[in-house]
C-alpha positions in Angstrom: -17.4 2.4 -6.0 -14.7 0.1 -5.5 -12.3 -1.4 -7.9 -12.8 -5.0 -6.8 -9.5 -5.8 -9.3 -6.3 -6.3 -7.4 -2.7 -7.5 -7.9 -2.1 -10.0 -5.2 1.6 -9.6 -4.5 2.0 -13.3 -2.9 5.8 -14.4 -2.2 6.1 -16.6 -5.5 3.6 -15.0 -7.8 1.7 -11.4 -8.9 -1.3 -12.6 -9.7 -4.4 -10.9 -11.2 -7.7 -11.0 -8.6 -10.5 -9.8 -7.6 -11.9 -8.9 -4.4 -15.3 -10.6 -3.4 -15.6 -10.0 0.5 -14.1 -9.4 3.7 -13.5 -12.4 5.6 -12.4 -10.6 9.0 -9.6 -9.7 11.2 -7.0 -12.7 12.9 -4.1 -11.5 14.8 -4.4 -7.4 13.7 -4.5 -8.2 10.2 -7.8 -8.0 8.0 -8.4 -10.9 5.5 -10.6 -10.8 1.9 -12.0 -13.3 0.1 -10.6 -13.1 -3.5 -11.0 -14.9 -7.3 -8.6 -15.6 -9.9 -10.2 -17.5 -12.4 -12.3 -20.2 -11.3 -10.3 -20.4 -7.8 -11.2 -18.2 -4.7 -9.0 -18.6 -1.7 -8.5 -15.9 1.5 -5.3 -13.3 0.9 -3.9 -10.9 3.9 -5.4 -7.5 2.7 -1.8 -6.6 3.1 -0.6 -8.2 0.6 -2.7 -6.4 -2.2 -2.1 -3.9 -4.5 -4.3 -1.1 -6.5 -4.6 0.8 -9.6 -5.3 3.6 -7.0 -1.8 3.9 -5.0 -3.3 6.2 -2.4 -6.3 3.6 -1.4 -5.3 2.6 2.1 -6.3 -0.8 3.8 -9.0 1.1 5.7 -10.3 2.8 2.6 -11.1 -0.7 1.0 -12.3 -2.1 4.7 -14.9 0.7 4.4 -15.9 0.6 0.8 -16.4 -3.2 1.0 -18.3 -3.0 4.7 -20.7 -0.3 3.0 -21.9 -2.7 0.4 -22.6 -5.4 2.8 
C-alpha cells in the first residue's frame, strides 16, 4: 500500500502532506491532489518527495490509479 505522506518540496517551503488523489496530466506532467492540515490544493507530482527514495512518479501513478 501506498504511503500517502509526502514532503512537498515547493520553491519557498518543505512542507509535510499527504496525498489524496490524482488530479491528471497538463502539459506531460501528472498532478495530485494533496492535504496539509486543513488545506488541500493541486502539487506537480514532481515536486514530491518519499520516505521510499526508489518510488518513481510512475510507481505512485499506479498505486494511486489501483485504488480508484
Amino acid at each position: 500500500m501506498l504511503s500517502r505522506k509526502a514532503l512537498w518540496k515547493s520553491k519557498d517551503y518543505d512542507i509535510p502532506v499527504e496525498i489524496i488523489k490524482h488530479l491528471g496530466e497538463v502539459q506531460g506532467q501528472h498532478w495530485v491532489l494533496v492535504r496539509s492540515g486543513s488545506a488541500e490544493t493541486g502539487v506537480p507530482l514532481k515536486e514530491l518527495r518519499f520516505e521510499e527514495e526508489t518510488r518513481s512518479e510512475n510507481d505512485v501513478l499506479l498505486i494511486l490509479e489501483n485504488e480508484e
